[in-house]
C-alpha positions as CSV (number, residue, x, y, z in Angstrom):
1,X,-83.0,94.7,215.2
2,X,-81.7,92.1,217.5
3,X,-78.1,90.6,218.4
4,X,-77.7,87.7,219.2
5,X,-74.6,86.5,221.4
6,X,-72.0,84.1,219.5
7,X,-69.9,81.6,221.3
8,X,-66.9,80.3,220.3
9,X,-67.6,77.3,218.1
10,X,-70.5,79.6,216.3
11,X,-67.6,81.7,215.4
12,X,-65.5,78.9,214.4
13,X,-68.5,77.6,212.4
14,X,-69.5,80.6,210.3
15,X,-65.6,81.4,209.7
16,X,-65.7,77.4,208.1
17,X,-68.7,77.9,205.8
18,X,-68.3,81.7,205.0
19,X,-64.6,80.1,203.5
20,X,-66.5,77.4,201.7
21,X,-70.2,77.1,201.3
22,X,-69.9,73.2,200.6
23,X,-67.5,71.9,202.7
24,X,-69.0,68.9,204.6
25,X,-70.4,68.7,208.3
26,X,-68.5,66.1,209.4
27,X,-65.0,68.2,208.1
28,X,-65.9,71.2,210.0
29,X,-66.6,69.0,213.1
30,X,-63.0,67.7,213.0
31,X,-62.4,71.2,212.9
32,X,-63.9,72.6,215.7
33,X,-63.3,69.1,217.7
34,X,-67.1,68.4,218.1
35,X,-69.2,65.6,216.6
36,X,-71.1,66.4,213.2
37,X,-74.6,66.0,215.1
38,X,-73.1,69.1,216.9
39,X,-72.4,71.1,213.8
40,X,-75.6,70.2,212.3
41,X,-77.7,71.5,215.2
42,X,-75.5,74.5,215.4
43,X,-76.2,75.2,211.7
44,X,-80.0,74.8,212.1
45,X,-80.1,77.2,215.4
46,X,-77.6,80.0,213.4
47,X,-80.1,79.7,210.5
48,X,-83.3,79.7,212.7
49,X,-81.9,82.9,214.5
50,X,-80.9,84.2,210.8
51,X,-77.6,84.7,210.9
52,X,-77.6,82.7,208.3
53,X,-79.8,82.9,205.0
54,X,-79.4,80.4,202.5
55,X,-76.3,79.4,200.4
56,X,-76.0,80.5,197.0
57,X,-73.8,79.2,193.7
58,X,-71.8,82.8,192.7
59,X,-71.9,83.3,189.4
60,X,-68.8,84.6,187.5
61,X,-70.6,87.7,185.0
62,X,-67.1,87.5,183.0
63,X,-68.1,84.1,182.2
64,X,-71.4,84.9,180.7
65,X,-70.1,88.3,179.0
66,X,-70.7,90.8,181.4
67,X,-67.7,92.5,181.7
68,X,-68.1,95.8,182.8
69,X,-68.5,95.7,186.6
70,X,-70.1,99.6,187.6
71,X,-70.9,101.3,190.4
72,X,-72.9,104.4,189.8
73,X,-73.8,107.1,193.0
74,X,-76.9,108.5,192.2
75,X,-78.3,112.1,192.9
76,X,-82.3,112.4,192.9
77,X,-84.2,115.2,192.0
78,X,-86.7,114.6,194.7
79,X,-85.3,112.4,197.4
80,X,-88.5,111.9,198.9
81,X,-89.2,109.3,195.6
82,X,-86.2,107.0,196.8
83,X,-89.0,104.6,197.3
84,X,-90.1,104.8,194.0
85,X,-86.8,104.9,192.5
86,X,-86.0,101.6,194.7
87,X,-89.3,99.4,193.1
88,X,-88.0,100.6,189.7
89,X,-84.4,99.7,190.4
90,X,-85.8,96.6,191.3
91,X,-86.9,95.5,187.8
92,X,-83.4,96.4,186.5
93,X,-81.8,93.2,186.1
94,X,-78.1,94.4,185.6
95,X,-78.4,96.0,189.2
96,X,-77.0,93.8,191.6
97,X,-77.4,95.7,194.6
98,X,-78.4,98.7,195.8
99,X,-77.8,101.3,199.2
100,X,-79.5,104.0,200.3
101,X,-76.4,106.0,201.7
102,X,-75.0,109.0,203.9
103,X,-73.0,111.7,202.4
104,X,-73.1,112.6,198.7
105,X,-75.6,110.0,197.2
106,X,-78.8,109.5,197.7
107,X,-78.3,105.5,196.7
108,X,-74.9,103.5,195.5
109,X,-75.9,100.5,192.8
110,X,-73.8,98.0,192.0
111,X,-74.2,96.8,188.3
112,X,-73.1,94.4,185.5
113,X,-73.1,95.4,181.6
114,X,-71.8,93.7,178.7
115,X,-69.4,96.1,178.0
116,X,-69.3,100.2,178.1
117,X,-71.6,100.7,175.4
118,X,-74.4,99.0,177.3
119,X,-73.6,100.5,180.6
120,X,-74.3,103.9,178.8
121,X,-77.6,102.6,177.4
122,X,-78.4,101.3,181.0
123,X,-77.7,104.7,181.7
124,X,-79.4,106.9,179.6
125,X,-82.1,104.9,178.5
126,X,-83.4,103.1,182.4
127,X,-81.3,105.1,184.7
128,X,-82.3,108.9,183.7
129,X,-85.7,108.3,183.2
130,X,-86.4,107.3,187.1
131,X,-85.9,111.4,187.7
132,X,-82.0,111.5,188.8
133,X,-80.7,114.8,188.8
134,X,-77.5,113.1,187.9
135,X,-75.1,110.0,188.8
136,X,-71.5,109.5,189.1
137,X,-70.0,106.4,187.7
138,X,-67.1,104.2,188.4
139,X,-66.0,101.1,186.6
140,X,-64.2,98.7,188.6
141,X,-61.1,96.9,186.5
142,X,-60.6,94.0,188.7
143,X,-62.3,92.8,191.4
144,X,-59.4,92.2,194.4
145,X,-61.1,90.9,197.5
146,X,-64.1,89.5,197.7
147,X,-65.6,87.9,200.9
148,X,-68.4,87.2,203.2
149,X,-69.0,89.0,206.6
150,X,-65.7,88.5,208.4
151,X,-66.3,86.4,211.5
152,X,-63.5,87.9,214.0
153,X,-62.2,85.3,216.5
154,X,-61.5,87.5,219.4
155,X,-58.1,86.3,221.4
156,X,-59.1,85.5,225.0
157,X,-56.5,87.8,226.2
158,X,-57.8,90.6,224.5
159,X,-60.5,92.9,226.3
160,X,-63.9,94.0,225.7
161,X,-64.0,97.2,224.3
């Protein structure tokens, strides 16, 4: 997996639009003191190099009754089915991500249900079946900081490490 080297205004850039998907061109150009013909080329490289990939509208689940927010660590019986597990996971459409993890999980999900009654159905009923030896749940009450990637504008006067 390849890195690619950032400059100054790419920084400036991605620390603009991870802020605020819509903002317009020309406004982060006055920002970064560059034309907009600038940004827009810069915008088009970042996303030929894939840094960036895509935009998306985020969706509130409150708003559309989901409001159980869970994250559930899960234990396998065999860990050598994590691929398995992973295809079925996929077709879960509460689960909004999913990590294959070090230390006590095998994999971390992230999940949306309607309330607790249908996270324990989620549980029981598509969870167990994909042979889990068990899972550990947590419900998250409010969610406090949510963000993109943080792009880190290093001071010149600090040092490489």
């Amino acid at each position: 997996m390849g890195h690619h080297q950032l400059d100054t205004l790419d920084e400036q850039i991605l620390k603009l639009i991870a802020d605020n998907a819509r903002i317009p061109f020309l406004e982060v150009a006055r920002a970064c003191n560059v034309s907009g013909a600038a940004i827009h080329q810069r915008i088009q490289k970042l996303t030929n190099l894939g840094i960036l990939k895509g935009s998306e509208y985020i969706i509130d689940p409150e708003k559309i009754g989901y409001e159980t927010c869970a994250y559930i660590g899960i234990y396998l019986k065999d860990p050598s089915s994590s691929d398995a597990v992973i295809k079925a996971l996929e077709n879960i459409p509460e689960i909004v991500e999913c990590h294959i993890t070090t230390g006590k999980y095998d994999m971390f999900i992230k999940l949306y249900a309607r309330n607790n009654r249908h996270l324990q159905n989620i549980i029981q009923e598509k969870l167990q079946p994909l042979g889990m030896a068990r899972t550990e749940t947590l419900i998250s009450f409010h969610e406090v900081i949510k963000r993109q990637m943080p792009i880190l504008i290093e001071d010149e006067d600090q040092e490489e490490d």
